[in-house]
N, C-alpha and C positions, 0 to 999 in steps of 0.2 A: 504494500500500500504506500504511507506516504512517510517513509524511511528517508532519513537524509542519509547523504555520503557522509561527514562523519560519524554518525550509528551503523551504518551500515561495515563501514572501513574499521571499526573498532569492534563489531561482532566479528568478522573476520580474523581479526588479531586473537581474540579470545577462543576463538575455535582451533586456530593453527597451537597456540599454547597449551590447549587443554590436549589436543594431541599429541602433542611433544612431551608433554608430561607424562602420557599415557603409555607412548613407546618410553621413558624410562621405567615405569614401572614394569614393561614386558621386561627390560633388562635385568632389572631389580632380580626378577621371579627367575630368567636364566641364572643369574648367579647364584640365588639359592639353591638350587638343583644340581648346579656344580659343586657346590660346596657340600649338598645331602651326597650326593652319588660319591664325591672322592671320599668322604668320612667311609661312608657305605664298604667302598670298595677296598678300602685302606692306602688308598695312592698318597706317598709320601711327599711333602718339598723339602726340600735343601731349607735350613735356616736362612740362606741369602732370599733364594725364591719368596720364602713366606715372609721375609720383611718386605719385600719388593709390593707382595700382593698387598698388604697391609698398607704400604707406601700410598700405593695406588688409589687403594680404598678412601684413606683419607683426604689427597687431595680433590679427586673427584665430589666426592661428600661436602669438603670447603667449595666449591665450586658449583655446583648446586645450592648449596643454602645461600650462596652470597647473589645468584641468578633468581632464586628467589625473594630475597630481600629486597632483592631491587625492583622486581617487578613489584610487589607489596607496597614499597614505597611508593612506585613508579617514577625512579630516578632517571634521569635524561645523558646530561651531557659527560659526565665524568666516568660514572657507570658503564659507557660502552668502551671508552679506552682501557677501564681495568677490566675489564670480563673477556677484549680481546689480548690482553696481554697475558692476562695469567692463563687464557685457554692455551696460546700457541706456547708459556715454558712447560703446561702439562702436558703437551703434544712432542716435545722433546723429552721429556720426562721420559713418555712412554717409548720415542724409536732406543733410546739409553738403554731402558731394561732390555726390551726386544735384540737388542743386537747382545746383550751379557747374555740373555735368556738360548742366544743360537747360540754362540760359544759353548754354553755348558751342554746343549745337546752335540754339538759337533765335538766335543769333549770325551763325553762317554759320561760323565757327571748326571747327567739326568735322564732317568728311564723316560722309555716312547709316552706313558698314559700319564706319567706327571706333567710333561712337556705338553702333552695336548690340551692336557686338562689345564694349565698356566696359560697356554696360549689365547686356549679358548676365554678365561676368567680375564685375562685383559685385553681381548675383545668386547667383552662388556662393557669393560668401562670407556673402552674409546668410543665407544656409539653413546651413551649414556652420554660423554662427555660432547659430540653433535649432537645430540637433542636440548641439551644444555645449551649450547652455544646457538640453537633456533631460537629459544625463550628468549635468550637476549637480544636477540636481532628482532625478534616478535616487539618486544617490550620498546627497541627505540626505534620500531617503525623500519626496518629497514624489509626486501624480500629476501 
């Protein structure tokens, strides 16, 4: 009916974020599964591994609440310089681990199913961590 463009442009926004939100909780739900199947199965990590994972956990985790807060707020101008900058050092973060994480398979150091199972668990969070970074692009208007 008689929707203006900006109600219209801001139910949009809120649709794509509520989606984005929705594909982290798919992820959420992968990683728990990961986490019940390796208890399940007994798949070990390396103490490195399991700080790493741990590592990972956390920033990702700081990096959502703080994508969240901002949207809460709905903060503008400052908030998209910090949310792309600390996306792209967690995005090194992550090729860091990954390239130790080959090492220690091309090593002999880490059996095939803890290695998949690692792989797989920070896959999670690098996708979590795009759908993060859509909320904040959502949040200051960008596509």
């Amino acid at each position: 009916g008689n929707v203006t463009t900006e109600m219209s442009t801001e139910t949009r926004k809120q649709i794509r974020i509520a989606d984005e939100y929705e594909s982290i909780g798919d992820y959420v739900v992968s990683l728990v599964k990961l986490i019940l199947r390796r208890k399940q199965s007994e798949v070990k990590f390396s103490n490195k591994a399991n700080d790493e994972v741990l590592a990972m956990h956390d920033k990702i985790s700081e990096y959502v609440a703080m994508v969240s807060a901002g949207l809460r707020a709905n903060v503008a101008s400052d908030y998209l310089m910090r949310s792309h900058t600390e996306s792209n050092s967690i995005k090194h973060f992550y090729k860091d681990l990954r390239a130790e994480h080959m090492a220690r398979i091309e090593s002999g150091i880490c059996e095939p199913l803890a290695g998949l199972t690692y792989a797989d668990m920070m896959q999670c969070y690098r996708k979590i961590l795009g759908h993060a970074q859509n909320i904040a692009e959502a949040v200051m208007g960008e596509k």
